[in-house]
ZAMARGU-4260 file (C-alpha; in steps of 0.2 Angstrom, whole numbers, plus 5000, padded with zeros to 4 digits):
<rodrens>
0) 5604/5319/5490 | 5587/5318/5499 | 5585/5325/5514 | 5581/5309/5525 | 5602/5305/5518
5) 5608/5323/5524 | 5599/5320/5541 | 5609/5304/5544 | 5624/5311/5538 | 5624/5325/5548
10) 5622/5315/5563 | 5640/5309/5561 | 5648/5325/5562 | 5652/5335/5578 | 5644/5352/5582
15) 5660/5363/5579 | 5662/5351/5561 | 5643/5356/5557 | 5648/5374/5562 | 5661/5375/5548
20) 5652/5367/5536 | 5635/5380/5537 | 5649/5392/5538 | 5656/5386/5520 | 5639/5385/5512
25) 5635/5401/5516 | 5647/5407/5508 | 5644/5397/5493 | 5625/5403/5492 | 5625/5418/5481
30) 5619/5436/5489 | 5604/5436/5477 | 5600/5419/5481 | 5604/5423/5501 | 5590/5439/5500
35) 5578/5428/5489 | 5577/5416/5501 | 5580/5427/5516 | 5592/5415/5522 | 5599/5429/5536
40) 5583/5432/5542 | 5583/5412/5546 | 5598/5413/5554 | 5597/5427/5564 | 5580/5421/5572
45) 5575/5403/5566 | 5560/5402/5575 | 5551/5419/5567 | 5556/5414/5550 | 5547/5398/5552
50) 5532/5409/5558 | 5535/5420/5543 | 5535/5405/5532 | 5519/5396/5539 | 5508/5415/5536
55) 5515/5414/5517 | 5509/5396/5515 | 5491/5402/5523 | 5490/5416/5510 | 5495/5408/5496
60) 5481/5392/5498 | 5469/5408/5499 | 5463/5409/5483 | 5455/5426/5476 | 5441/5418/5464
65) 5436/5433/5454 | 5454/5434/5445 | 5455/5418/5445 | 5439/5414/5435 | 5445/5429/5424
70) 5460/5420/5421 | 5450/5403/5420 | 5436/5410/5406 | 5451/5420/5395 | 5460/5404/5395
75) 5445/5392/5390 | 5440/5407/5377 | 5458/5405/5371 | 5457/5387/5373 | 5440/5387/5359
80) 5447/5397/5348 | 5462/5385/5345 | 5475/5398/5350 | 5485/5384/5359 | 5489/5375/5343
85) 5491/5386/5329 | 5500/5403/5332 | 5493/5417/5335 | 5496/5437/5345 | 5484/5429/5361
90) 5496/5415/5364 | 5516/5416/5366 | 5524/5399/5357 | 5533/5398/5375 | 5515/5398/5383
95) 5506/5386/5370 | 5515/5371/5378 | 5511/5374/5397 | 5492/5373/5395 | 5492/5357/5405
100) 5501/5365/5420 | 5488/5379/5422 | 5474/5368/5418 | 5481/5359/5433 | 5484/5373/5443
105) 5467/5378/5441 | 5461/5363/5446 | 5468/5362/5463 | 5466/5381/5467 | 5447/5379/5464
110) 5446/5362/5474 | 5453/5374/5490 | 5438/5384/5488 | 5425/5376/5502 | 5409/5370/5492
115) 5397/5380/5505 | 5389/5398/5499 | 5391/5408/5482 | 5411/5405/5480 | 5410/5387/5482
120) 5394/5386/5468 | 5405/5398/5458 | 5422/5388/5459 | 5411/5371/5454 | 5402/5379/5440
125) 5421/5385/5435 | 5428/5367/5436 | 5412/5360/5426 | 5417/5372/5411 | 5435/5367/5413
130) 5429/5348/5413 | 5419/5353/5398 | 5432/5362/5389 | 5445/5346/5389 | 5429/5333/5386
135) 5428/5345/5368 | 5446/5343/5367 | 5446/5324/5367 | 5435/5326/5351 | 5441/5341/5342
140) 5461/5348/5343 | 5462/5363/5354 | 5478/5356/5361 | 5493/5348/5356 | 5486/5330/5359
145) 5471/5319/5357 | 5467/5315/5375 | 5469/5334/5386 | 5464/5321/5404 | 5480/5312/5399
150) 5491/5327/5397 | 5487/5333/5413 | 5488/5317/5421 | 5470/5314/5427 | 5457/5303/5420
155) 5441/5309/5413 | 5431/5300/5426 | 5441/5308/5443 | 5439/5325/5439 | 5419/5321/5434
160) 5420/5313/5451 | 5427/5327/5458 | 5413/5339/5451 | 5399/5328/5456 | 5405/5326/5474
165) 5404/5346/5476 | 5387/5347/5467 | 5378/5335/5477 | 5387/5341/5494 | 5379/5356/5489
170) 5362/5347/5489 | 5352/5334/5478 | 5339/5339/5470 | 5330/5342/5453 | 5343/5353/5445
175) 5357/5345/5452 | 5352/5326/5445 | 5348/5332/5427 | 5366/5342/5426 | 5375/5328/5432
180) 5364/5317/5419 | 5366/5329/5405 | 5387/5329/5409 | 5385/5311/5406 | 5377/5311/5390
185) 5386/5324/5383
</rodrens>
C-alpha cells in the first residue's frame, strides 16, 4: 500500500480506532527493529525525532572527498585490471555484480560536491576518470556487459554533459576547450 492510500484510509477511522491500531503495530514491530529505527524516541517526542532526522540527512549529503576518491581510484584500478569479471582475492563474487550501484553511488556523491575551489576541481577530475573508465569498458570487458552507461542506467552523453557543465562553470579557457575536445575524440 502507498502511503497517499494509508493517509486516506486513515481518515475514515476515529481517534480512539487509530489509537488501537498504533498500539497493535507496535507490538507487531520487533524490539530490534523498534531501537534500529528509534521508533520510542518518535513517540515519546515527535517533533525532536524529526529534528534528529533532518541533521542525519544533512550529514550524510556531506561527502568526505579524500575517502571517497580513495574508494573511487581502488575501484577503477580494480575496474582495469578485470577484477570485476573474472575471480579474483581483490573482488568478492557477491561484490562483482554491484559494480553498477557503486559507480552510481559515486556518481551522485561527487555531483553534491559545489564545483567552486580545490574540492569541486578534484570531485570533476574524479568523475572524468570514472567517465573514462566506463567509455574503455564499452570497448574492452571489465564488466559483465558490453555497454557499462546502460547498466547503470545513464547514457554516454548525460554524464559527458554532466562533466562539461562543471568544467566550464569552473571557467572557459585554453585548457578546459582542449580536455573537453580530447574527451570527445577519445
Amino acid at each position: 500500500m502507498r502511503v497517499t492510500e494509508l493517509r486516506e484510509l486513515l481518515e475514515k477511522y476515529s481517534k480512539d480506532d487509530l489509537s488501537k491500531m498504533m498500539i497493535e503495530l507496535y507490538k507487531a514491530i520487533p524490539k530490534k527493529v523498534r531501537d534500529e529505527k528509534e521508533i520510542d524516541g518518535m513517540l515519546q517526542d515527535f517533533q525532536q525525532y524529526k529534528e534528529a532526522e533532518k541533521i542525519k540527512k544533512e550529514k550524510e549529503k556531506h561527502v568526505d572527498l579524500n575517502d571517497l576518491e580513495r574508494e573511487i581510484t581502488q575501484f577503477i584500478q580494480n575496474a582495469y585490471k578485470q577484477n570485476y569479471i573474472a575471480p579474483n582475492r581483490y573482488v568478492s563474487k557477491k561484490e562483482r555484480p554491484k559494480w553498477r550501484f557503486k559507480v552510481k553511488s559515486y556518481i551522485k556523491q561527487l555531483q553534491q560536491v559545489p564545483v567552486e575551489g580545490n574540492e569541486g576541481k578534484r570531485a570533476t577530475d574524479l568523475l572524468e576518470k570514472l567517465y573514462e573508465m566506463l567509455c574503455y569498458g564499452c570497448g574492452y570487458y571489465i564488466f559483465n556487459t558490453d555497454n557499462p552507461f546502460r547498466s547503470i542506467g545513464m547514457e554516454q552523453v548525460e554524464l559527458f554533459d554532466i562533466i562539461l557543465k562543471r568544467k566550464f562553470s569552473m571557467g572557459i579557457n585554453k585548457e578546459t576547450i582542449s580536455s573537453a575536445l580530447k574527451q570527445i575524440i577519445n
